[in-house]
N, C-alpha and C positions, 0 to 999 in steps of 0.2 A: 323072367321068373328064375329062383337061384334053382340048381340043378341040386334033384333029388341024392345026387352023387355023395355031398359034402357032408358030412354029421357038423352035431355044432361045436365040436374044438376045431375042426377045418374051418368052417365059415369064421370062430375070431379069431384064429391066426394070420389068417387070409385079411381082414379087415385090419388087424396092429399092423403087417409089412406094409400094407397101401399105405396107412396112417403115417407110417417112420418114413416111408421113403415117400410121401410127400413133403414132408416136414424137411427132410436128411438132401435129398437127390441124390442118396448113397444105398447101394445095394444093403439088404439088408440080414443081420445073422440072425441066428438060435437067442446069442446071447443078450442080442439089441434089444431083441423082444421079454427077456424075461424080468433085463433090467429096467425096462420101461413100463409096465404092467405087470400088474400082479395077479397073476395066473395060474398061478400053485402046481407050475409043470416044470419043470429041468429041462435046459438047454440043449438034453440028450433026446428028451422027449420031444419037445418042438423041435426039432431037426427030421425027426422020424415025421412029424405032420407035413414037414416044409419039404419032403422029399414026394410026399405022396403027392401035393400041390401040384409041385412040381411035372410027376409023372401027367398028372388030370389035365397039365395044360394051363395052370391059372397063374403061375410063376414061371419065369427060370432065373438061370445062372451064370451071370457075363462069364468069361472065361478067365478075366481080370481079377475077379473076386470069388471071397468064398459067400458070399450073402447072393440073396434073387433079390430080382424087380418082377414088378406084375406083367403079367401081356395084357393084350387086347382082352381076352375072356377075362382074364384077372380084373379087370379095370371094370367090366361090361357085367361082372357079377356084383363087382360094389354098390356102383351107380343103383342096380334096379333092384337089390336087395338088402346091403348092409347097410345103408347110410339113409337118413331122415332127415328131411330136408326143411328146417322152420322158416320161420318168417326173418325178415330184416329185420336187426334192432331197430331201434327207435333213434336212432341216433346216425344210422345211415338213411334209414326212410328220411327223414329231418333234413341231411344232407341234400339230398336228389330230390326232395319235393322243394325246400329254399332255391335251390338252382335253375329247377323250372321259372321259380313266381315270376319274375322280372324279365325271362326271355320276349324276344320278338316273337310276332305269332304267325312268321312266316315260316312256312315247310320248312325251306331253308334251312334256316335258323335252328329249326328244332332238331333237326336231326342230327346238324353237327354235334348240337350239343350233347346230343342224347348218344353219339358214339364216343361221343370227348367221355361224358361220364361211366360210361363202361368201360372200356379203361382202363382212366384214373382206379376206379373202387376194384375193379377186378386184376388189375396188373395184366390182362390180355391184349391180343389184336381185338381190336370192336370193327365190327362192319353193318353200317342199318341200310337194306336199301329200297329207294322209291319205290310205293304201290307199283304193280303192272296197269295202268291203264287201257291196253288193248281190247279186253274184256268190258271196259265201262260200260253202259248202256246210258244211252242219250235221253233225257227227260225233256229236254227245252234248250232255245238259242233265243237269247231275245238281243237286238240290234240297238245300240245306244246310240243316236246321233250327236257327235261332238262337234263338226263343223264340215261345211260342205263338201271335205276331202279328207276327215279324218269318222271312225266309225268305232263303239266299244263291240264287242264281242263276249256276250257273258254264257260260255255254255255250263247246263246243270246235270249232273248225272244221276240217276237212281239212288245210289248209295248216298246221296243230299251233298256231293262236292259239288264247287262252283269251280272253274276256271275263266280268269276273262284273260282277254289279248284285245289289242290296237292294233286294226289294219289302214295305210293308208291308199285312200282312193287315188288314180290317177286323174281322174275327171270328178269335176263337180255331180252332186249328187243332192236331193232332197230328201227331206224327212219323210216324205209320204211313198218315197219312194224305200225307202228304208223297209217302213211298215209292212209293204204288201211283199216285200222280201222277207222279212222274220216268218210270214203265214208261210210263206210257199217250203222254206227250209225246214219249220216242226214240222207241217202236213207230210211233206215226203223221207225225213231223216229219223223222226221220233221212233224208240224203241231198236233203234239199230244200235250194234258194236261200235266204237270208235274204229277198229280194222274195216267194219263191214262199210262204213262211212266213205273211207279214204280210199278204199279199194273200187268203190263203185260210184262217188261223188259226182264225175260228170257223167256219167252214164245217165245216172236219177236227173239229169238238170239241162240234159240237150236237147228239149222242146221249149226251153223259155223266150221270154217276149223280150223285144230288143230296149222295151222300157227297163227292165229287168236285168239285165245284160250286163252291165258293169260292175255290179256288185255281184252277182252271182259268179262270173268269172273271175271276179278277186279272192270268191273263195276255193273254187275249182283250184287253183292255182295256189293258195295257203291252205287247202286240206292240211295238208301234211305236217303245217305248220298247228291248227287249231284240234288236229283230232290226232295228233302222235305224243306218244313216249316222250321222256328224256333217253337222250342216248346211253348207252351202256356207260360211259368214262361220267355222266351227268348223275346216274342213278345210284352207285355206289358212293358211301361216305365210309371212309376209314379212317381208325384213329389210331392211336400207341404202339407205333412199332419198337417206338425205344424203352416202351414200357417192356414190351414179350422180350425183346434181346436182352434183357437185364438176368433172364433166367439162367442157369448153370449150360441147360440143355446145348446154350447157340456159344459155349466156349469149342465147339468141336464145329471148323471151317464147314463143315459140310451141310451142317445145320441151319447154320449161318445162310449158307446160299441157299439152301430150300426153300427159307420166309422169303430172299428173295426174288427166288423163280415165284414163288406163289403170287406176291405183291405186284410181279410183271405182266399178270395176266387173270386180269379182275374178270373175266367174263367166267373163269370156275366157279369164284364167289358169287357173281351174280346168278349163275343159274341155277347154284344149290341154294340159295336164301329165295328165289322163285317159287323153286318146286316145291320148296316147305311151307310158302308162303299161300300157294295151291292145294295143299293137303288139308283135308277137313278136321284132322287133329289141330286141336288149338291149344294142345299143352306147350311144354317144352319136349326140344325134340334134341337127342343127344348121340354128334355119330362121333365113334372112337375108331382113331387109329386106321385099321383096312376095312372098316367098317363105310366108311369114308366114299364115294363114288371116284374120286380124283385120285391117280396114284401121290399128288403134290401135296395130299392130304395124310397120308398113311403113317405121318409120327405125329400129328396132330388131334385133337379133340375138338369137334365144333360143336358149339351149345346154343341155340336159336330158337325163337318162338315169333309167332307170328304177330302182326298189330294189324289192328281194324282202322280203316275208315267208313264210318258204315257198312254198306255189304263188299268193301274193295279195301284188300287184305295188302301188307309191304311184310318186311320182314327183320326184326336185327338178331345179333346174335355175336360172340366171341368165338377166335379161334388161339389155341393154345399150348404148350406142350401135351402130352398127356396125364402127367405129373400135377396134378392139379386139386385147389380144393373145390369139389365137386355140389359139394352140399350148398358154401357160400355164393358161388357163380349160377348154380340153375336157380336159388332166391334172386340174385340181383338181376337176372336177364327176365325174367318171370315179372319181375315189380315193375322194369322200366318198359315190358311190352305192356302192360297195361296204362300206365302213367302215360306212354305216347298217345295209346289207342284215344283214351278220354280228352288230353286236349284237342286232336286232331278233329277228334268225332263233334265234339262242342264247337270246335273252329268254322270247319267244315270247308276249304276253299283251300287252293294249292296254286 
C-alpha cells in the first residue's frame, strides 16, 4: 500500500524518475523531468520534491551525478501503487499461444520452451521449475505386463498426474503374478506421500510371500527410482543469460560476476521458486532488491507466479536488473503461468 506520507506531486514525480530511468539507465534531473512531461512545475520546483523523495527514502543520489535513481522502497512503491498492469496485446498473446500449438506435450519440452519464451519477450533470466513431487499423494499403481522380465509401471496421483517407468525383472515372472502384486501395492501404499512411500517402502512389504517376492523387491530396491523428485540440476530450466547481460547494469565487472555467482548455484533459485510455489497466493509475487531472501539477489528483482497441475503446483518466473518494465513482465509472467497450468492440467502425465 503507497505510504500515506507522499501527496500527489510526490507520488508523480516519484512515477516520471522510475519512468526516465527505466527508459534512460541514467540517473535522473529536475530538468529531465520537466522536459519530458508536462507538468506545469519548474525544474526548481521539482528538485524541491526530488529532495523531499529523497530525504523519505524513495530515491537517492549517486555521488557521480547530479540526478537520483529509485531504491528499493522507490521501486516497491511503484510496483504496488503507481503502475496498472493491463493485459497482453494481442499480438504477443498471438505470439506465445502460436509457439505453444505445435510443441511436444512432454513436460520436458514444455518448459524449456516456456522459459525460452520468457526471455526472448521479456529480455530477462527465465527460470520454470518442476512441481515438488514429495507431496503428491498416491491414487493407484497399476502393473502392465510387457513380457516375462520386463513390467510397465504406471503410477497416478490425486492431482490426475500419471507417471509411468519400466522396471526390468531379473527372473522370469507371470502375469497372474503381476496382478495379485498391483492388489497388495494400492491395498497398503494408497493415500500415502510419495516421501512417506519411499521412506517406509519395505517396512510396509516385509511379511510378503515368496510368490511375491521378486517383484516386490524390485520395487523396494526402485523406490526411489518410482516415488522420487528430479534432482535439483534436473528441476531447474534456465534460459537468456545473454539476453539479461545485454543490460547497461552488467557493463560494471562486478555485476557481471554476481549473475554469475547466482547461475553457479541453482539451489537459491530453486528454493525461492519452491516456496512460492507453496504459498497459497496464486497471484504474481514480486521481490525487489533486499527484499530478496538471498543476499546473491539484493540488485536484482524476481517476478514469479505459480502453475497448477491439478492440486500439484511448480513455479516460473524472471530474474532481472531492478531497472525494469514492471508493468510489461508481471503481464507476461502472469499469462504464461497460466497458459502452462492449462496444457499441463489437460495433459495430465509427466
Amino acid at each position: 500500500m503507497l505510504n500515506e506520507e507522499l501527496n500527489d506531486r510526490e507520488k508523480n514525480i516519484l512515477r516520471y524518475i522510475i519512468q526516465q530511468f527505466v527508459l534512460t539507465a541514467s540517473p535522473v534531473g529536475s530538468r529531465n523531468i520537466t522536459k519530458q512531461y508536462n507538468i506545469g512545475l519548474s525544474p526548481a520546483t521539482v528538485r524541491n520534491i526530488m529532495s523531499d523523495l529523497e530525504d523519505l527514502g524513495y530515491i537517492n543520489h549517486p555521488h557521480t551525478s547530479a540526478g537520483r535513481i529509485p531504491t528499493d522502497k522507490g521501486y516497491r512503491t511503484y510496483v504496488d501503487s503507481l503502475i496498472s498492469v493491463k493485459k497482453l496485446s494481442k499480438s504477443v498473446q498471438g505470439f506465445i499461444d502460436n509457439s505453444f500449438e505445435n510443441i511436444s506435450q512432454e513436460t520436458d519440452e514444455l518448459l524449456k520452451l516456456t522459459s525460452k519464451l520468457l526471455s526472448k519477450i521479456t529480455h530477462q533470466l527465465a527460470c520454470v521449475v518442476y512441481p515438488n513431487f514429495n507431496s503428491a499423494i498416491l491414487r493407484k499403481i497399476q502393473l502392465v505386463w510387457i513380457s516375462s522380465k520386463r513390467i510397465l509401471v504406471v503410477v497416478s496421483i490425486k492431482s490426475g498426474m500419471i507417471k509411468t517407468i519400466t522396471l526390468e525383472l531379473k527372473s522370469s515372472i507371470k502375469q497372474k503374478q503381476i496382478e495379485s502384486v498391483q492388489g497388495l501395492l494400492n491395498e497398503r501404499l494408497h493415500g500415502l506421500s510419495f516421501a512417506e512411500i519411499r521412506d517406509t517402502f519395505a517396512e510396509r512389504f516385509k511379511d510378503i510371500s515368496s510368490e511375491e517376492k521378486p517383484v516386490v523387491r524390485l520395487f523396494v530396491e526402485s523406490a526411489n527410482k518410482i516415488f522420487t523428485d528430479k534432482s535439483s540440476s534436473e528441476r531447474l530450466v534456465i534460459s537468456g543469460v545473454k539476453n539479461v547481460i545485454q543490460h547497461p547494469e552488467f557493463e560494471e565487472p562486478e555485476r557481471f560476476q554476481s549473475i554469475i555467482e547466482l547461475l553457479d548455484d541453482e539451489e537459491i533459485i530453486i528454493h525461492i521458486l519452491d516456496k512460492k510455489s507453496e504459498s497459497e497466493n496464486n497471484t504474481v509475487q514480486i521481490s525487489i532488491g533486499s527484499e530478496n531472501e538471498d543476499q546473491k539477489l539484493t540488485d536484482y528483482s524476481f517476478i514469479s507466479k505459480t502453475y497448477k497441475i491439478g492440486n500439484t503446483s511448480g513455479s516460473l518466473g524472471i530474474i532481472g536488473p531492478k531497472r525494469m518494465k514492471y508493468s510489461k513482465v508481471i503481464a507476461i509472467v502472469d499469462y504464461m503461468s497460466k497458459m502452462l497450468s492449462e496444457i499441463l492440467t489437460n495433459r495430465k502425465s509427466y
